[in-house]
Structure formats: C-alpha cells, structure tokens
C-alpha positions in Angstrom: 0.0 0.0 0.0 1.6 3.6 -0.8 0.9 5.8 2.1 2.8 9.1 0.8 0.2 11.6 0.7 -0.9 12.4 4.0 2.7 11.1 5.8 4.4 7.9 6.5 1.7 6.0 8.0 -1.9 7.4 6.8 -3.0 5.5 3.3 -4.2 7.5 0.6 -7.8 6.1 0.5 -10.3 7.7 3.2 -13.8 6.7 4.6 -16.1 9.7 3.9 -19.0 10.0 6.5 -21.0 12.2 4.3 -23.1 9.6 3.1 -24.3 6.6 5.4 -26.8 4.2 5.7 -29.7 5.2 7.3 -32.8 3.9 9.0 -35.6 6.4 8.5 -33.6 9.8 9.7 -31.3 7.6 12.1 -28.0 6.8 10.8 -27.7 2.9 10.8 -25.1 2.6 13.4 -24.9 -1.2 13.1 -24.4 -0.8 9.7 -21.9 2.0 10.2 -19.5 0.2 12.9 -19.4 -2.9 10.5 -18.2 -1.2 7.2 -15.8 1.2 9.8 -14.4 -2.3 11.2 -13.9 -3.5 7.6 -12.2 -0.4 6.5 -10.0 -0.8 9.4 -9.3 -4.6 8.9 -8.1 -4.0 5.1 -5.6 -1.3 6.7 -7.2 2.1 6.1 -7.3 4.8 9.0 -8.6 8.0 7.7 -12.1 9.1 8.1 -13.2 12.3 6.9 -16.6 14.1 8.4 -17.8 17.6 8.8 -19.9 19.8 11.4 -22.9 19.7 8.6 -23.0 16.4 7.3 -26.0 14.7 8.5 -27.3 17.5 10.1 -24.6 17.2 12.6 -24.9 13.3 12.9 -22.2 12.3 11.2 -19.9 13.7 13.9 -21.6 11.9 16.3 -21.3 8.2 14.2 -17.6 9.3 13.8 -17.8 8.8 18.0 -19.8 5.9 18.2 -18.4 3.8 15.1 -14.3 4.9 15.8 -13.8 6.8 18.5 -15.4 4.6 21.3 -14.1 1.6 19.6 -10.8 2.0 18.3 -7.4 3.0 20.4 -7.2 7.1 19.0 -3.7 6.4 17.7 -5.2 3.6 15.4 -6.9 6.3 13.2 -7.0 10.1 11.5 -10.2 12.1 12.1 -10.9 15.0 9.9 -13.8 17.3 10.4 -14.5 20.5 8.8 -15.6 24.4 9.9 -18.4 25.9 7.7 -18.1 29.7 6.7 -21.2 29.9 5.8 -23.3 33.1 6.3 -23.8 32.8 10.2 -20.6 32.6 11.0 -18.8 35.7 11.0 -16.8 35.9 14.4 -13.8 34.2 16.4 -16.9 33.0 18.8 -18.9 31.4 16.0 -15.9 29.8 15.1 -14.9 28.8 18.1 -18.5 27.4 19.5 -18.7 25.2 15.8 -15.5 24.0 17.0 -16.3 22.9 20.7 -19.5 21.3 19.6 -17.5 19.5 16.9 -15.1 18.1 19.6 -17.9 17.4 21.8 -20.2 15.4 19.2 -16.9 13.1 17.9 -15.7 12.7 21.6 -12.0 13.7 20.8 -9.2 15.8 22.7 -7.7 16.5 19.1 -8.4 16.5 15.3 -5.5 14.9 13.1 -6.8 17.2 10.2 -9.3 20.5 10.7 -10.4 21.9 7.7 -12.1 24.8 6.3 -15.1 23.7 4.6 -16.2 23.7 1.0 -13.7 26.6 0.0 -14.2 28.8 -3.1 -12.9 32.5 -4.1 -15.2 33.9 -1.9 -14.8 31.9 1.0 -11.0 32.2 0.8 -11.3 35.6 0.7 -14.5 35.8 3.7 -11.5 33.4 5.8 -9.0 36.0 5.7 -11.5 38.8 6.4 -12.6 37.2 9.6 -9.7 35.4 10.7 -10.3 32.0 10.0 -6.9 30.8 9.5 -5.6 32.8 12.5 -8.6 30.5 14.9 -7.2 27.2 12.8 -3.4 27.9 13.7 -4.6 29.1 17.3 -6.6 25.5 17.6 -3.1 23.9 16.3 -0.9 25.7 19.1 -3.0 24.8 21.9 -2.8 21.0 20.6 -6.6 20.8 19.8 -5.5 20.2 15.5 -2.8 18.5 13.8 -3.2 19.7 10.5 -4.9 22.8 8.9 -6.5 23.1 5.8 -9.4 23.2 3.3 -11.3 21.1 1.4 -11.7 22.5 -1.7 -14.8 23.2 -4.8 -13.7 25.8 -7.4 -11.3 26.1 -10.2 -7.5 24.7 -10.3 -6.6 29.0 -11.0 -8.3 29.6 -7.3 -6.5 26.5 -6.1 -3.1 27.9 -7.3 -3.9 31.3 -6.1 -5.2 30.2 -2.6 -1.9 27.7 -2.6 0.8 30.5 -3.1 -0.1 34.1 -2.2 2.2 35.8 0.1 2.0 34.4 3.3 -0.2 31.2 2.4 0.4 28.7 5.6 -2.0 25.9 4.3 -0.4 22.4 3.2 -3.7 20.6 2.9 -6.2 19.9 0.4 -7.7 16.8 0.0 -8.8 15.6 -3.7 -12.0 13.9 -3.7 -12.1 10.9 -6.2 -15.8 10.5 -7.2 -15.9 13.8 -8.5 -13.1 13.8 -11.3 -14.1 15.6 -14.3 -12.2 17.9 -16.3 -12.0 20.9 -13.4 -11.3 18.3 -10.9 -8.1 16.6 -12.8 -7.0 20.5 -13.6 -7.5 20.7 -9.5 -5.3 17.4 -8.7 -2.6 18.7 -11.8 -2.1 21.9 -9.2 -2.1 19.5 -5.9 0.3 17.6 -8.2 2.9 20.4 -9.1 2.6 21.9 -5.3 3.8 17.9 -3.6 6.4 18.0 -6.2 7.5 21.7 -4.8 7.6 21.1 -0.9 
C-alpha cells in the first residue's frame, strides 16, 4: 500500500461519513460500525466528516463507530468548519469547534479543515480570521493539521496555494468527483507535492 500523501503512515484512500446508511432519519449505526471495522481490517485509517454532514450526525457516528471503539492512535479524524453566512466571528468559530469536539468525543483533530472553500470563501477566511482560529486550535494542541477542502477552479487552487504568506499544506482531492476541473484541480495539488 503507498501511504505518501498524508505522511508515512496514513493510506491514501479515506472513509467519507457524508453519506451513510440510514434507517428512516437515524443513521444505521450497526451498519456503520461494520463497514468502519472492515475499513480498518483491510488497513485504512482515515475518516473524513464535517460539522454539517447529516445535520450534525455524522460527527456523532464518527464517535460511536471509531472513537469509542478503536485506540485514538489507530486512526486520523478530519472534520470541517463551515463559513457559511452565520458565521462571522472568532466565537462562532470557536463554539462550531467545541461542539464538533464534543459530538466526535476527541481531545484532538488529526486534520481541521475549512469547509467547502471557493474565491469567496477564501477571501470571507482571511477577512474574519479564520486561519488565525485554525493555527490558534493547532498551538493549543486541539488540530494537527490545517487546511481546506476544496470546490472551485484549479486558477483559485493555485492562487489560494501561493499568495504571500499562504500557511495551508492541505487539500484533499475527492475521487468520485473527477471531471475535467477536478483533474486540472489534482494537476495543481500535483505540481505543489512535487515543490515542498
């Protein structure tokens, strides 16, 4: 298995909680644990979530599927921030964080990521100070890694990636979605791995 990506030891392929089986407007944790326990048996560790997905359940399934079940050094937990329209503060921030902490049951986040980022959302982060709360979150020990997840074009990629002072080192590249933006997307993701 290559495992070069994400560092020495995280494999390339992720488990996205996005999208889980579901019993009427339950997730289907039965159904959950067991496809978490297979992903974990074939040598996989990273699980990807976000403070929206499933109205907030998916978090929660993250905790009950991994979290409560696996030792925390067995596995990488990604979740993302929103900056959407309601959040516009350090304390909106800052209370999306806590409750995401609270709803996976972890002291840390391997990866914390700024959700669903575009032109204007890079440029609404650096208005409010959203990569200032992601590094603060990193000193204190609370996040690993900072970064984005990403859905515009490979020039705002390339842009975001190297203006002046640009601290972020990750973007994850979603597979099922790899048309012709997307591959121009993984060419600059490409190009910037090649760089560091």
């Amino acid at each position: 298995m290559n495992t070069g990506y994400l560092g020495d030891t995280t494999p390339k392929l992720g488990f996205g909680l996005m999208r889980l089986p579901m019993i009427g407007d339950e997730i289907d944790m039965e159904q959950t644990k067991a496809m978490v326990d297979t992903f974990m048996a074939k040598g996989f560790t990273y699980f990807d979530t976000a403070y929206v997905y499933i109205n907030g359940k998916s978090e929660v399934a993250a905790r009950e599927a991994i979290v409560k079940r696996y030792p925390r050094d067995s596995f990488t937990l990604a979740t993302k921030l929103p900056l959407w329209d309601n959040i516009e503060t350090e304390a909106d921030m800052q209370r999306i964080f806590d409750e995401s902490m609270e709803r996976a049951g972890v002291e840390y986040f391997d990866y914390y990521l700024l959700h669903a980022m575009d032109k204007a959302k890079f440029e609404k982060a650096d208005r409010i100070g959203a990569w200032d709360f992601l590094f603060k979150m990193k000193a204190q020990g609370k996040i690993k890694h900072c970064g984005f997840s990403f859905h515009d074009s490979a020039e705002v990629l390339d842009e975001a990636l190297t203006k002046p002072g640009s601290r972020i080192r990750t973007a994850p590249a979603q597979l099922h979605r790899l048309g012709k933006r997307q591959r121009a997307v993984q060419k600059v993701l490409r190009g910037r791995r090649q760089a560091q």
